[in-house]
Structures are given as C-alpha cells and as structure tokens.
matplotlib code that plots the C-alpha trace (Angstrom):
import matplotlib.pyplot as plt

x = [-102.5, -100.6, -100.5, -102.5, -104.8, -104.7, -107.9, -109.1, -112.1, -113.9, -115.1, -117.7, -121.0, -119.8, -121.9, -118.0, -115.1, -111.9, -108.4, -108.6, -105.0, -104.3, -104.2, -101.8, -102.7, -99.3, -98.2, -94.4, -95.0, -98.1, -95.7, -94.4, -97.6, -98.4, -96.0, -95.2, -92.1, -91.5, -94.0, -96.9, -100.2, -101.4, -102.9, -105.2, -105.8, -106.1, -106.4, -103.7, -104.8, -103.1, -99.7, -99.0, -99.7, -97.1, -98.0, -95.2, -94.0, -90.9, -87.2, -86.2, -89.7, -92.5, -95.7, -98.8, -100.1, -99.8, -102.0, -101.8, -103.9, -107.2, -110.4, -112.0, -115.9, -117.3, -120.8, -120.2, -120.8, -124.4, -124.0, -125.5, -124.2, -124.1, -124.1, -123.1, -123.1, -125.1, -124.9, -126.7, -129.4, -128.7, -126.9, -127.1, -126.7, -124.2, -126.3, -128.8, -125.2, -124.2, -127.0, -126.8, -123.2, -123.7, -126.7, -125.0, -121.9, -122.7, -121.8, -120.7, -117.5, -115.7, -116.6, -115.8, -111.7, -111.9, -113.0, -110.0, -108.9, -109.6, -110.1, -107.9, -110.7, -110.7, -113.7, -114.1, -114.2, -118.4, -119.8, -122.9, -123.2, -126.9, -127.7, -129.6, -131.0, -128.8, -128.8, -128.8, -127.3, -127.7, -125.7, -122.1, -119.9, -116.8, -113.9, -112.0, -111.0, -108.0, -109.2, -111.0, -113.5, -115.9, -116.3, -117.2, -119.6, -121.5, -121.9, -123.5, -125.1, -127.0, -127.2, -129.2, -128.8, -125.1, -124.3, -121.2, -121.4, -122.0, -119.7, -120.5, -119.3, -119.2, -119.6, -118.6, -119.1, -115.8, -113.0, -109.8, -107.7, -103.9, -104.8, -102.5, -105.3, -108.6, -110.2, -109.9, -111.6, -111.1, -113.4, -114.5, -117.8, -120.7, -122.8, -120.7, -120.9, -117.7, -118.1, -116.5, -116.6, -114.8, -114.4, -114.9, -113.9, -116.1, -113.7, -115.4, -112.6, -110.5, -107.4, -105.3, -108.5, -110.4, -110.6, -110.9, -113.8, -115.2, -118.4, -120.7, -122.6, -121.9, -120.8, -117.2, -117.6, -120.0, -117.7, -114.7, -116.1, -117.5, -113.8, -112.4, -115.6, -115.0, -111.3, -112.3, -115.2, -112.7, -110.2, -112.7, -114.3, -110.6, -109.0, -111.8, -110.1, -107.1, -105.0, -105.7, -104.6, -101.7, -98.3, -95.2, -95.0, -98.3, -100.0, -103.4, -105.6, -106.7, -103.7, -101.3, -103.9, -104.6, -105.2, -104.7, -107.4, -107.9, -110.9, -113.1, -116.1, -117.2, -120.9, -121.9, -125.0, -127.7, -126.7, -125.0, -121.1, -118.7, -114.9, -113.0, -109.6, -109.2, -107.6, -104.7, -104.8, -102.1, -103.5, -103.4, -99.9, -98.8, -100.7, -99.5, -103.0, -103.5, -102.5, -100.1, -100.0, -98.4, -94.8, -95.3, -96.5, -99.0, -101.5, -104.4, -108.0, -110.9, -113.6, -114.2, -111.3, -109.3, -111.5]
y = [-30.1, -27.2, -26.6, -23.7, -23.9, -25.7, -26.9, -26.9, -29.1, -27.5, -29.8, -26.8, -26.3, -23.7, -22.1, -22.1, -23.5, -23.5, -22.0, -18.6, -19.1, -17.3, -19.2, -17.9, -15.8, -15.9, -19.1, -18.5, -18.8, -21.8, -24.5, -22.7, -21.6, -23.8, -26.5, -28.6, -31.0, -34.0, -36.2, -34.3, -34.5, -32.0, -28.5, -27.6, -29.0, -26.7, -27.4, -25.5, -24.1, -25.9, -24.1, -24.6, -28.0, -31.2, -34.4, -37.6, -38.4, -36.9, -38.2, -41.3, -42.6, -44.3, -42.6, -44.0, -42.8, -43.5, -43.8, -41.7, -43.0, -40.5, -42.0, -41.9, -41.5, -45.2, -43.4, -41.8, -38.0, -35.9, -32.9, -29.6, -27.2, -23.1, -20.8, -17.7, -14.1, -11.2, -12.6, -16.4, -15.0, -15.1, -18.5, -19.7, -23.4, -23.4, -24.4, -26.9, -28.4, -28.8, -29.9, -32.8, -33.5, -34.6, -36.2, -38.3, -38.8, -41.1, -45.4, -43.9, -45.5, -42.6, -43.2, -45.9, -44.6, -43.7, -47.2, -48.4, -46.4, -47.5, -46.5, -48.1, -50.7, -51.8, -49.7, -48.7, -45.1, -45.3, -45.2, -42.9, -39.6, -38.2, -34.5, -32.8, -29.3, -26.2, -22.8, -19.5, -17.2, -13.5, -11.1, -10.2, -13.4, -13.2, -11.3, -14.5, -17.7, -16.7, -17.4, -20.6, -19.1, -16.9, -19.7, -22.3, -19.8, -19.3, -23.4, -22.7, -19.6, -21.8, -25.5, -25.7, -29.4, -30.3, -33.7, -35.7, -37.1, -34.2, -32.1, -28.7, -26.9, -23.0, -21.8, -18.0, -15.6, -14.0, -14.7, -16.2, -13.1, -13.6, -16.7, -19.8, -22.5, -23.0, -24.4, -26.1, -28.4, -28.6, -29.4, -27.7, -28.1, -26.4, -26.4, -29.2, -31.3, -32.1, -31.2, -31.2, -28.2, -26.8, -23.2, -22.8, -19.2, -18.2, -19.8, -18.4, -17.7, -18.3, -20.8, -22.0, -23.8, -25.2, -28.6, -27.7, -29.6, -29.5, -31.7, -28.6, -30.3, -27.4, -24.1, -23.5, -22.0, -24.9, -27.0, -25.7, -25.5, -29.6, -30.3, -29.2, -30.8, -34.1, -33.2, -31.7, -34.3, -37.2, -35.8, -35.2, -38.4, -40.2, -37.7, -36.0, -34.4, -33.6, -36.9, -40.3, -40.7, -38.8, -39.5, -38.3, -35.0, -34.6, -34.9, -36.1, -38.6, -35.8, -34.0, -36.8, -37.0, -33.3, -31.5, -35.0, -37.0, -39.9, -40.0, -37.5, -37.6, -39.9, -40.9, -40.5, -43.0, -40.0, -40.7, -36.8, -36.5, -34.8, -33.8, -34.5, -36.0, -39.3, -40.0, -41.7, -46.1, -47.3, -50.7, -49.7, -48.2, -51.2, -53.2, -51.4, -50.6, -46.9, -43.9, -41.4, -38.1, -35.0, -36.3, -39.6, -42.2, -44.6, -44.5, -42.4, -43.9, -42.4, -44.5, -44.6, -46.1, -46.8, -48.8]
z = [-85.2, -83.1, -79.4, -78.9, -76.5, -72.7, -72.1, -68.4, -66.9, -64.3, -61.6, -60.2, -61.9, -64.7, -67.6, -69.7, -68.4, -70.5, -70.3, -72.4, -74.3, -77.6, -80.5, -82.4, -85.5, -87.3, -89.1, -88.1, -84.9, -84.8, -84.3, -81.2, -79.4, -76.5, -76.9, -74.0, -75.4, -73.5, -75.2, -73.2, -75.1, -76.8, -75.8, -79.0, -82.0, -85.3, -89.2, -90.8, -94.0, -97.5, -97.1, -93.7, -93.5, -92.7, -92.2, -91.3, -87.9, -87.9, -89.2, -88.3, -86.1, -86.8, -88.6, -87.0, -84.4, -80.7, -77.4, -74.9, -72.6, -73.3, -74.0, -77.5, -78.9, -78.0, -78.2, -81.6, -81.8, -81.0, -83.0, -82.6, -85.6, -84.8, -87.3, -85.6, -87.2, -88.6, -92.6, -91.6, -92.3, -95.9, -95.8, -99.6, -99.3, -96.3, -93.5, -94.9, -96.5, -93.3, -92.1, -94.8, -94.2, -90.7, -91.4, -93.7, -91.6, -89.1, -90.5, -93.5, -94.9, -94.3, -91.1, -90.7, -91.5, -87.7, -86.1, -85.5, -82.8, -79.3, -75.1, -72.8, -72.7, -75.8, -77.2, -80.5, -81.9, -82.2, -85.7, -84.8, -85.3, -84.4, -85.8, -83.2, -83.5, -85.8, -83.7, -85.9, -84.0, -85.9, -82.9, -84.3, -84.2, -82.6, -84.7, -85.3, -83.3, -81.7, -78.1, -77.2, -74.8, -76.7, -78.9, -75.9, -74.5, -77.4, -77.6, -73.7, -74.5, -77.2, -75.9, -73.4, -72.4, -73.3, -73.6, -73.0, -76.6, -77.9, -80.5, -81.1, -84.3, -84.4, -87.5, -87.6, -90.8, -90.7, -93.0, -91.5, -93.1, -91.3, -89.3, -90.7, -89.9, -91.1, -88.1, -84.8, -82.0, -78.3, -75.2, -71.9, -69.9, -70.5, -66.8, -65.5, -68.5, -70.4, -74.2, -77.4, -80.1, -82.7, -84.6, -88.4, -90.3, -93.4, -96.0, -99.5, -102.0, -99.3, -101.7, -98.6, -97.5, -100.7, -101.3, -104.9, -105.5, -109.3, -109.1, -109.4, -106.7, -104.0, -103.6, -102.9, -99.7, -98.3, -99.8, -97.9, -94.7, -95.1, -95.8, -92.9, -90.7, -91.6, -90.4, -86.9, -86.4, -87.1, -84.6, -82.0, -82.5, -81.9, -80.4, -77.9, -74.8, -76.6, -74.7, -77.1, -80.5, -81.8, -84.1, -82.5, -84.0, -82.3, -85.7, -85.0, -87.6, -89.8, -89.6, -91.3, -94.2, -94.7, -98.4, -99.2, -101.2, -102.3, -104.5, -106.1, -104.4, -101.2, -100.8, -97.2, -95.9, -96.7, -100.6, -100.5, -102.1, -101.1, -101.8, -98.4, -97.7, -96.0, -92.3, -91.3, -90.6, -88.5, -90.0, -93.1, -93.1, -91.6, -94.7, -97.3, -98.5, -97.7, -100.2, -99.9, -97.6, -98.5, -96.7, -98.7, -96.2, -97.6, -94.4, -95.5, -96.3, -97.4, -97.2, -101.0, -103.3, -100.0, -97.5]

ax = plt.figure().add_subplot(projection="3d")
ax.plot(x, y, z, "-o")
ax.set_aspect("equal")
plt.show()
C-alpha cells in the first residue's frame, strides 16, 4: 500500500467522480507520492510488484493493524469484472479464470482470513461475494494506470447500475513496463453511487509479479493476475474507502502478507485452486498461530494450512 491517489466523493449526481492524482510510475519515488504523515489515512492503495514490497509495522511499534474509524464490507463484495482492451478478444483462459476465481471466492476459507475486521458497529467484514455480469470492452484500454480516473470511468462507462457493494476490477491488456506495482484499488461514485474498483496490468512473463505457481492447473499470466485479486479484493473488502483497517506504516491486510505464501495451492468453495498469498490476522499474530511475512512477523493466514 502507497499513497497515491486522494480519492474524492462527489455529493452531486456524477457519471465519475474521483480526484485525478498521478500515481507514480517510478518505484523510487512510490513511497513518497501522496503521503499525508501525521497518521492521516491513506490516499491510494497499490500492490507493489515482488521487489518493491515491505511488509512489518515499522521499528519499534506494533504490527497489526489499526482502525481508523472507516467502515468495512458488512455486505460482502458484488463484483463486476472488466476486461478492457483490443487483445480480449483472444483471452486464452484469463477471463473465464477469473470468472471462476470470484465465483469461488465468496465463504471460501480464504475468505474467511478477512472476517475479523470490523465497522465502528461491530460488523463483520461480510463473507459474500456475488459475481455479477463480466464486461469485454475491445476499444484501446488505457496506456497504463497511472491516473485513477480513466479507470473509474470505464467502470461507469460499463456498469450501468452501480451498486454500493459493488467492486469493480479493471482488467487492462497492457504490460506494467516501468510501473513499481502490480495493481491497485480505490473508490469514487459512479452516478451518485459510491463504488469500489481496482486496476490490473497484463502481467504475462512479467517476474516481479508471478506468484510462481507450478500446479500446471493455469496459465502463468491468469495466474498472476488471480494473485494479486485476491490481494486488492481483500483490501477493498476491509479496507473499502481507503479509511478502516491499516498497520502504522499504512500497510494494509494484503500488504503485510504480500509474495508471501503459505501453502501451495488453496481450494476456494467452487472446488477451483489456486496459488495466492495469505492476509494479515491481528488475532492470529497475537496467538502465535499465523506464518511468517517477508519482515518476519508470524500474522499471515491463508485459509488452507493457516486457518
């Protein structure tokens, strides 16, 4: 997780409303972008590819995560996938992968590593996630993800009845070339209606973004990009309008456990496997019963071999 992009909520009826902010393309600069210091939440959230990651709370404080008063998902997550650019319509196994990843998702163990995390009421991170309708978009997609708001209008342009529970993931096919992360979430409104989405480059053969996954069961590229969705959905699920659930360092659930796995493969509730790395417990931190992230802190679960 960076801060990269201020997210602004429009209280008129808007197609798109979010704050166009660069996201920083160069990984020396990432942790920079956007910051606001001073314990303020956090602007945008992005997946930093496998040599740019850090996980850990920072010297001398505590690793678990912290709320900051934002809501989470008590509803769970409606999710509309979008496939956006002229090569979809050649996909390979990419989008009916996809499709099968969410559709597998929802009260899946793995899941069920992001239940513990709460609203100020009490409420539960929800344990549904519904897959709605994919959109094939086959115009040219955007050249990258460096600003927030082509990528939110395209979710607009596309949905035609947003929802508040619903999370959007753009799928673009364009390499990530320069860009230090692999993907991102965030959330604007779409005709009044506050929404969640997130930004995914083409990752095939792309090394700083491969879970490495050996099964045989996929190809690498749909393999890559379900990696990193289980790490934007889980953050949007606990972590939605960029204000809840965050460590100090402003490392969110799937940040503190990223390109870290626990177990080979995790069965999701549709019976489909999948390599993906675990999210971060406070409870089982505290418990001693979580394995290890890349900065050695034993709070990560993955649903599988750590429950």
């Amino acid at each position: 997780m960076n801060r990269v992009a201020t997210v602004l909520f429009c209280a008129v009826s808007a197609t798109a409303c979010v704050a166009d902010v660069d996201l920083d393309t160069n990984t020396q600069d990432l942790d920079q972008v956007g910051d606001q210091g001073g314990g303020e939440p956090p602007d945008a959230k992005v997946h930093l590819a496998r040599d740019h990651a850090n996980a850990g709370g920072g010297a001398g404080t505590s690793p678990n995560l912290i709320a900051h008063g934002g809501p989470v998902m008590t509803a769970g997550a409606y999710v509309e996938p979008i496939f956006w650019g002229t090569s979809w319509g050649s996909p390979g196994d990419k989008i009916s992968g996809i499709q099968s990843f969410y559709g597998g998702f929802g009260n899946s163990t793995y899941d069920a590593t992001n239940s513990e995390y709460t609203s100020p009421n009490g409420a539960h991170v929800g344990m549904a996630v519904t897959l709605g309708p994919t959109h094939v978009d086959l115009s040219a997609a955007a050249r990258s993800g460096a600003r927030t708001s082509p990528i939110l209008s395209e979710v607009c342009k596309l949905v035609t009845n947003p929802r508040s529970d619903g999370y959007y993931p753009v799928y673009i096919d364009n390499p990530r070339g320069n860009a230090g992360y692999c993907a991102w979430h965030s959330a604007g409104t779409c005709n009044g209606v506050t929404v969640q989405f997130a930004f995914f480059f083409k990752l095939d053969g792309d090394a700083g973004c491969d879970p490495q996954d050996t099964s045989g069961l996929h190809s690498q590229g749909l393999a890559a990009i379900a990696n990193v969705s289980g790490h934007e959905l889980s953050e949007a699920v606990t972590d939605p309008l960029l204000n809840a659930w965050y460590d100090s360092s402003g490392a969110e659930n799937s940040d503190k456990c990223a390109w870290a796995f626990g177990s080979p493969l995790i069965t999701f509730s549709n019976n489909s496997k999948w390599k993906i790395q675990g999210n971060w417990s406070n409870a089982a931190y505290n418990g001693g019963t979580g394995y290890a992230n890349r900065s050695g802190e034993k709070g990560c679960l993955d649903g599988a071999n750590y429950r």
